[in-house]
C-alpha positions in Angstrom: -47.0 80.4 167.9 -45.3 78.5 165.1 -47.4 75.7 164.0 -45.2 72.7 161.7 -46.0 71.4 158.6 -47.6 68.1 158.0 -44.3 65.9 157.6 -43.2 68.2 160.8 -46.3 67.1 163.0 -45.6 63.7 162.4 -41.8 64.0 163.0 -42.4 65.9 166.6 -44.6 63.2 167.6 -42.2 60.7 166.8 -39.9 62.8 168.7 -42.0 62.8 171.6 -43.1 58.9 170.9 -39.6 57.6 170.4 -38.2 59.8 173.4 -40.9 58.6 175.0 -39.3 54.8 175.1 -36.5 55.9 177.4 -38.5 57.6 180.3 -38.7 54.7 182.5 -36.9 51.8 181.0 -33.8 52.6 181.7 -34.8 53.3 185.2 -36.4 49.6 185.6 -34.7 47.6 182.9 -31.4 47.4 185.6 -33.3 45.2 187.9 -33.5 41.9 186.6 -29.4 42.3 186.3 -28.8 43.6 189.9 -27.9 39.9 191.0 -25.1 39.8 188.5 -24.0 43.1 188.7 -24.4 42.4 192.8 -21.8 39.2 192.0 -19.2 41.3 189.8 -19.1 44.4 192.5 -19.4 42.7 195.6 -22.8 44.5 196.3 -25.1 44.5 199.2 -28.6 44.7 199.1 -28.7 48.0 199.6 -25.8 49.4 197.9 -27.8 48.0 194.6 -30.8 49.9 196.0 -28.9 52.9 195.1 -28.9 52.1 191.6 -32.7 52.8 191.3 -32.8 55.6 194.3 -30.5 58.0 192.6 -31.7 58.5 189.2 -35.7 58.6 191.2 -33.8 61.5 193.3 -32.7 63.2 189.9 -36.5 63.4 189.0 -37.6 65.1 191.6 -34.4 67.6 192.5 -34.0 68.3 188.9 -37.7 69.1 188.0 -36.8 73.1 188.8 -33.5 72.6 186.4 -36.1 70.9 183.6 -38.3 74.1 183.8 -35.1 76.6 183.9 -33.3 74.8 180.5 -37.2 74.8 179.1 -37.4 79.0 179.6 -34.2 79.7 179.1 -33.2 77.8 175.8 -36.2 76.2 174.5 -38.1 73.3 174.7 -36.5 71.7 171.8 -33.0 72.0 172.8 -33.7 71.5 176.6 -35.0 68.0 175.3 -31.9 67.3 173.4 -29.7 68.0 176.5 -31.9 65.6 178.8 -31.6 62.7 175.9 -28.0 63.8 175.6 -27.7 63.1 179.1 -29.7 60.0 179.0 -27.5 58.2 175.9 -24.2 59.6 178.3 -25.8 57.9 181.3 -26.2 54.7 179.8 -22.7 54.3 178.3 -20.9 55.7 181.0 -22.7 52.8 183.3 -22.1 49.9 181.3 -18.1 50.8 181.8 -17.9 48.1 184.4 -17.3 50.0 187.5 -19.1 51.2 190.8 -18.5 55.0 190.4 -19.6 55.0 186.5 -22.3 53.2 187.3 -23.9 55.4 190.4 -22.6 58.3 187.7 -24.3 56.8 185.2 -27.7 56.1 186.7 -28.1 59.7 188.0 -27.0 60.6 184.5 -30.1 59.1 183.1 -31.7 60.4 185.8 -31.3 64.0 185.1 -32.1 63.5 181.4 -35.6 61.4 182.1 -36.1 64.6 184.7 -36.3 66.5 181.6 -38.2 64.6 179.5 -41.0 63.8 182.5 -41.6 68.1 183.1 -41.0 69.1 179.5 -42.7 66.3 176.9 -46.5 67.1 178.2 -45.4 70.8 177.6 -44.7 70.1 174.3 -47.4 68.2 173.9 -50.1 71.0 175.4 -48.2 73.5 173.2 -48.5 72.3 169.8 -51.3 69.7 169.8 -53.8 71.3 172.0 -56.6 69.8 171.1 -55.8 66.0 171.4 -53.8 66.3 174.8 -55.6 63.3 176.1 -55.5 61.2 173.4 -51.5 61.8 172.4 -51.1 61.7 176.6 -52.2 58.0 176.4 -50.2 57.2 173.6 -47.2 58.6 175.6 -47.6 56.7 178.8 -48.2 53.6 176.1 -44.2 54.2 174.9 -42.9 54.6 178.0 -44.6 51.2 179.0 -43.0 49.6 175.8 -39.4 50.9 176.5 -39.7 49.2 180.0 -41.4 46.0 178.8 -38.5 45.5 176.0 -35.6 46.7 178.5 -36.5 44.8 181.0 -37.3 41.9 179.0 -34.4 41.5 177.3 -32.2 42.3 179.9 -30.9 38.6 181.1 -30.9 37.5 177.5 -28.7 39.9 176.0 -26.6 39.1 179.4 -26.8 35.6 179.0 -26.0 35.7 174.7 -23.1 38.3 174.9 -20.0 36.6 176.4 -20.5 34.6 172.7 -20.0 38.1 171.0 -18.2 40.4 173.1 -16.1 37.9 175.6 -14.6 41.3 176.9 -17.1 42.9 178.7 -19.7 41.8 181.2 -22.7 40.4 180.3 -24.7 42.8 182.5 -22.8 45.6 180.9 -23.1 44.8 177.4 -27.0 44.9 178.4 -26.8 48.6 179.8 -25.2 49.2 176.6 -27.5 47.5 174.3 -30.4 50.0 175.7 -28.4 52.8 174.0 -30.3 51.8 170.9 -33.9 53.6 172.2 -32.8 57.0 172.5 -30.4 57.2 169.7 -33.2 57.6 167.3 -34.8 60.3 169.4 -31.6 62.2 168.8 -31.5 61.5 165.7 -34.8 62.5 164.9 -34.5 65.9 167.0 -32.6 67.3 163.9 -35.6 66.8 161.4 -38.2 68.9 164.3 -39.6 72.1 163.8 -37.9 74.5 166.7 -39.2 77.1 168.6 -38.0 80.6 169.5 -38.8 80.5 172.8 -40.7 77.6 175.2 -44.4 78.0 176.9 -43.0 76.8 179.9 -46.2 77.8 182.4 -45.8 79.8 185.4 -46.1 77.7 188.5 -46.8 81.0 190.8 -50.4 79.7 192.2 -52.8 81.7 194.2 -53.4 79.6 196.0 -50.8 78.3 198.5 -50.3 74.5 197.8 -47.9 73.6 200.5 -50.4 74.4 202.9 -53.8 72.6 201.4 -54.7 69.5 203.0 -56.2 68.1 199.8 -52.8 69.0 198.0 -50.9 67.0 200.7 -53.3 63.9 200.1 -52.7 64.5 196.1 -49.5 64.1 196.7 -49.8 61.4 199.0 -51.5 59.2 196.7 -48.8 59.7 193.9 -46.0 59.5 196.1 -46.9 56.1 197.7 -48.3 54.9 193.9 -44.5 56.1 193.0 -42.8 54.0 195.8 -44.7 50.7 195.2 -44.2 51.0 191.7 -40.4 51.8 191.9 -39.9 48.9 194.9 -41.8 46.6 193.0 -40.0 47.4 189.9 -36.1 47.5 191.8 -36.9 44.1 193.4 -39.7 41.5 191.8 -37.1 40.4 189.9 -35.2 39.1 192.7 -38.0 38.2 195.2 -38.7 35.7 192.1 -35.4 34.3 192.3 -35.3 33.6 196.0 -38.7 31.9 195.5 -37.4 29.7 193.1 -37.2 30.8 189.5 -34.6 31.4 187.8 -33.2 34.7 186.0 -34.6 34.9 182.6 -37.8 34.1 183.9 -37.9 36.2 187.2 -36.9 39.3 184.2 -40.1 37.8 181.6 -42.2 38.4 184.7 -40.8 41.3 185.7 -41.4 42.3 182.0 -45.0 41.4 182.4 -45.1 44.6 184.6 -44.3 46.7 181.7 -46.7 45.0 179.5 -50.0 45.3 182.0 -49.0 48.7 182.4 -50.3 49.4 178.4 -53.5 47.7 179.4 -55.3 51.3 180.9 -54.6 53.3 178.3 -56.8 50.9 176.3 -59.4 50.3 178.3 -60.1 53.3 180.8 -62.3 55.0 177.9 -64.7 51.6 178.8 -63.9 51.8 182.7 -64.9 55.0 182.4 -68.2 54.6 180.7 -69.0 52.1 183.4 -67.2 53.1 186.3 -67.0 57.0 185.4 -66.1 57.8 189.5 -62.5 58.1 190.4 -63.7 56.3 193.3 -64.4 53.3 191.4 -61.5 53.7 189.3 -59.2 54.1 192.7 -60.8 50.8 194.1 -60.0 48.9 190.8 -56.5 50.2 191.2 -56.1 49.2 194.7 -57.8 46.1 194.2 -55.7 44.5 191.9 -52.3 45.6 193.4 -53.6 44.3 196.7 -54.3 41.0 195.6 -51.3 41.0 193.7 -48.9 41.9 196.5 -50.7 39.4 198.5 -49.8 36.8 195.4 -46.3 37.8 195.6 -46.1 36.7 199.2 -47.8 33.5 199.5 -48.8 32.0 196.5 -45.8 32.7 194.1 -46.2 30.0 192.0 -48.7 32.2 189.7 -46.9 34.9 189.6 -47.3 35.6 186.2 -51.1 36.4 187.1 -49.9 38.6 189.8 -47.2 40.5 187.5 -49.9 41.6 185.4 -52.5 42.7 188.1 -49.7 45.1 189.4 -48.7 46.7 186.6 -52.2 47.1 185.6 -53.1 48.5 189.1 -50.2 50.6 189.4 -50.5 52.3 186.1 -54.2 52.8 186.4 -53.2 54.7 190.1 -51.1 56.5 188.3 -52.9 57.7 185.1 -56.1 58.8 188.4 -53.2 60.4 190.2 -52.1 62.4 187.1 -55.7 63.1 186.6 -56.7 64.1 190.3 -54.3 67.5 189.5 -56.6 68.9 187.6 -59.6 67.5 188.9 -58.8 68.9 192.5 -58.1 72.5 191.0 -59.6 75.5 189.3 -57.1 76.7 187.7 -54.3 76.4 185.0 -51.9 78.2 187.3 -53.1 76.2 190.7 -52.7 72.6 188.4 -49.1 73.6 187.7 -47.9 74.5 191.1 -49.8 71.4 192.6 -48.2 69.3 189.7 -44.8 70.9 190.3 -45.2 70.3 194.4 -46.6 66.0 193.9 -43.3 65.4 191.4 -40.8 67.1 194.2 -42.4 65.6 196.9 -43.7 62.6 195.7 -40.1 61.8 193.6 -38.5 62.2 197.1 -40.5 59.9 198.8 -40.0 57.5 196.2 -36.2 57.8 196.3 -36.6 55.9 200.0 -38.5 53.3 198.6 -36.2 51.0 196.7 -32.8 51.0 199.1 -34.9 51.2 202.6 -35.8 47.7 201.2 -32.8 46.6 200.5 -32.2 47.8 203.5 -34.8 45.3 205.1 -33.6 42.9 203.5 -30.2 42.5 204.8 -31.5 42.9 208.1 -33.8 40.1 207.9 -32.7 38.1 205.1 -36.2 37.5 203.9 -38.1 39.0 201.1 -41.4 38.2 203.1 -41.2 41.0 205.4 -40.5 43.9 202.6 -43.5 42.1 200.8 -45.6 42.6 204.2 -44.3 46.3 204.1 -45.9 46.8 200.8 -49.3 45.3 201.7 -49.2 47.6 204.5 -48.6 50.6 201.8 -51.4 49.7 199.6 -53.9 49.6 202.6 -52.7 53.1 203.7 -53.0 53.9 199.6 -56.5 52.9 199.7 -57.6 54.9 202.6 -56.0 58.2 201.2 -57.4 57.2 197.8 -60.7 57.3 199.2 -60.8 60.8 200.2 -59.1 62.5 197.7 -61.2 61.1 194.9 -64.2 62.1 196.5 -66.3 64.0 193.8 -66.3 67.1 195.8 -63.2 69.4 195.3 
C-alpha cells in the first residue's frame, strides 16, 4: 500500500473533511425553502416530500454502484465522480423547474451514495490506526455542512432578489450550496492516488438476511434514519404552522445540525460514565422522546427541543454505526451486515418524509404526523433495548 507524504496526509484529510460538508446538507438544507419552492411550483405536500425521498432512495439503491466504481476505478476517482455528481445535482436543481429539480436531488443523491460507502474506506485504508478519532471528526463535518446549509437557506432567499432579481430566491439558495463541494474538487487534484481501491468483500459466512439480531440492527438504524430524515424534511414547516415565521423555523431547524456535533464531543465522557450501549441507547431515546413530545404541545421552546433531537438522533446514530461491529466477529460479517442496514434501512427511510406529507394533506394538521413520530421512538426504544444488550 502507498502511504502519502506529510503535506499529502493532510491534503486527503481535507479531502475527506471538506467532502465531508456535502454529505447531508444538501439533503436537509432544502427544507426550510420547501414552502417557497411549494408557492413557485404549485406543490403539494407530498409532491415536496419527494424532494427529500429520492436522493434517501439514491443512498440506498446506489450503495452496490458506490462499491462497483470503488473496485473498478479507484477510490480516488470514484469520489470525484460522486462530488462530480453532487456539484451537477445542485446546479441542475436550482434551474427553476419541477423535472430539474426531482433530477437534481437524485443527482446529489447518487453522489452522497458515494461518499457515505466509500469515505470510511478511505479512511480505514490509509489512516488505520486513528479510525475512531478521524470517524468523529467526519460525522462533525457533515453536521457543519447541514447546520450552515440549512441555516442560511431563508436568508440567502430572502437577500437575493436584491442581487440577482432574475432568479428565485429559493433557487439562488440551491445554488449558493455549490460553494461546499467545489473545494473538495478542487482539492482532489493535489491527493495522493491509488492504483487500485481496498474495497472489502462483503461475502459473509454468515447469512445476514436471515439473523434475527441483524434484522433488529437494522431496525434500529432504519427507524433512527426515518425520524431523522422526517424531522429534518418537515420541522421547518411544522414551525411555521405553529406560528414562527421562516427565518426562524430554518435557525431552529439549523439548531438540529448544530446539536448533532454535540456527541462527537462528549461520548468519550458518556462513555466513561455510562460505558453500556444500553445507557447510551436510553439517553438517545430519552431526549428525542421529550423532544418530539415538545414539538407537539409545547412549541413555544422549541429551540430547547431542536437541540435535544439532533443530539438524540445523532447519538442513535453514532450507537447504530457502532452496534455493527459490536454485534459481529468478523471483518467480513461487519461488512455484509453494514452493506444489508444501509440498503434496508435507506429504503425504509425513503417512506418516511412523503408518507408524511402524505398525512398531512389528508388531515391538514401537523399534530398527527408528530403523534406518528412519538409512536416511532417508543417502538425505537423497545428494539433498542434488545439489540444493545451486552451479549452478542
Amino acid at each position: 500500500m502507498l502511504h502519502p507524504s506529510k503535506s499529502h496526509h493532510w491534503l486527503l484529510l481535507a479531502f475527506i473533511f471538506v467532502m465531508a460538508l456535502s454529505l447531508r446538507g444538501p439533503v436537509v438544507g432544502i427544507a426550510p425553502l420547501i414552502a417557497n419552492i411549494e408557492a413557485d411550483l404549485s406543490l403539494s405536500s407530498s409532491m415536496s416530500g419527494l424532494l427529500t425521498t429520492l436522493p434517501i432512495l439514491a443512498f440506498a439503491l446506489c450503495a452496490p454502484l458506490a462499491t462497483f466504481l470503488g473496485r473498478r476505478y479507484g477510490l480516488e476517482l470514484a469520489l470525484l465522480l460522486g462530488s462530480v455528481s453532487i456539484a451537477m445535482g445542485m446546479v441542475l436543481r436550482s434551474v427553476g423547474t419541477l423535472p430539474n429539480l426531482y433530477f437534481g436531488m437524485a443527482l446529489v443523491g447518487v453522489g452522497i451514495a458515494v461518499g457515505n460507502v466509500l469515505l470510511p474506506i478511505l479512511l480505514k485504508r490509509d489512516f488505520p490506526n486513528q479510525i475512531l478519532q478521524l470517524t468523529s471528526v467526519y460525522v462533525l463535518m457533515m453536521s457543519v455542512g447541514g447546520a450552515f446549509m440549512t441555516g442560511f437557506a431563508v436568508p440567502i432567499a430572502q437577500w437575493s432578489p436584491t442581487l440577482l432579481p432574475q432568479m428565485a430566491g429559493w433557487s439562488v439558495a440551491l445554488l449558493g450550496q455549490l460553494m461546499f463541494i467545489l473545494p473538495a474538487i478542487l482539492l482532489w487534484f493535489f491527493i495522493p492516488k491509488h492504483d487500485s481501491a481496498a474495497v472489502p468483500n462483503s461475502t459473509a459466512t454468515t447469512p445476514m438476511w436471515r439473523s434475527p439480531l441483524a434484522w433488529l440492527v437494522t431496525a434500529f438504524l432504519a427507524l433512527n434514519s426515518v425520524m431523522n430524515y422526517i424531522v429534518n424534511a418537515w420541522i421547518p414547516t411544522i414551525l411555521a404552522a405553529k406560528g414562527y415565521d421562516a427565518a426562524m423555523a430554518g435557525l431552529y431547524h439549523s439548531y438540529i445540525q448544530i446539536a448533532g456535533m454535540a456527541p462527537a464531543f462528549v461520548l468519550p465522557m458518556l462513555k466513561r460514565y455510562f460505558g453500556r450501549p444500553r445507557q447510551l441507547t436510553g439517553m438517545a431515546v430519552v431526549a428525542m422522546l421529550l423532544s418530539l413530545i415538545g414539538y407537539t404541545f409545547a412549541p413555544a421552546f422549541s429551540a430547547i427541543w431542536s437541540f435535544m433531537f439532533g443530539f438524540g438522533g445523532t447519538l442513535g446514530f453514532v450507537i447504530g454505526l457502532s452496534l455493527i461491529s459490536l454485534k459481529t466477529h468478523s471483518v467480513r460479517e461487519a461488512a455484509a451486515l453494514s452493506g444489508m442496514a444501509q440498503l434496508a434501512g435507506y429504503l425504509m427511510a425513503a417512506c418516511g418524509p412523503v408518507s408524511i406529507g402524505a398525512l398531512f394533506d389528508w388531515t391538514q394538521s401537523w399534530q398527527y404526523p408528530l403523534y406518528v413520530l412519538i409512536a416511532m421512538v417508543i417502538v425505537w426504544a423497545v428494539i433498542g433495548w434488545f439489540v444493545s444488550a451486552k451479549e452478542t
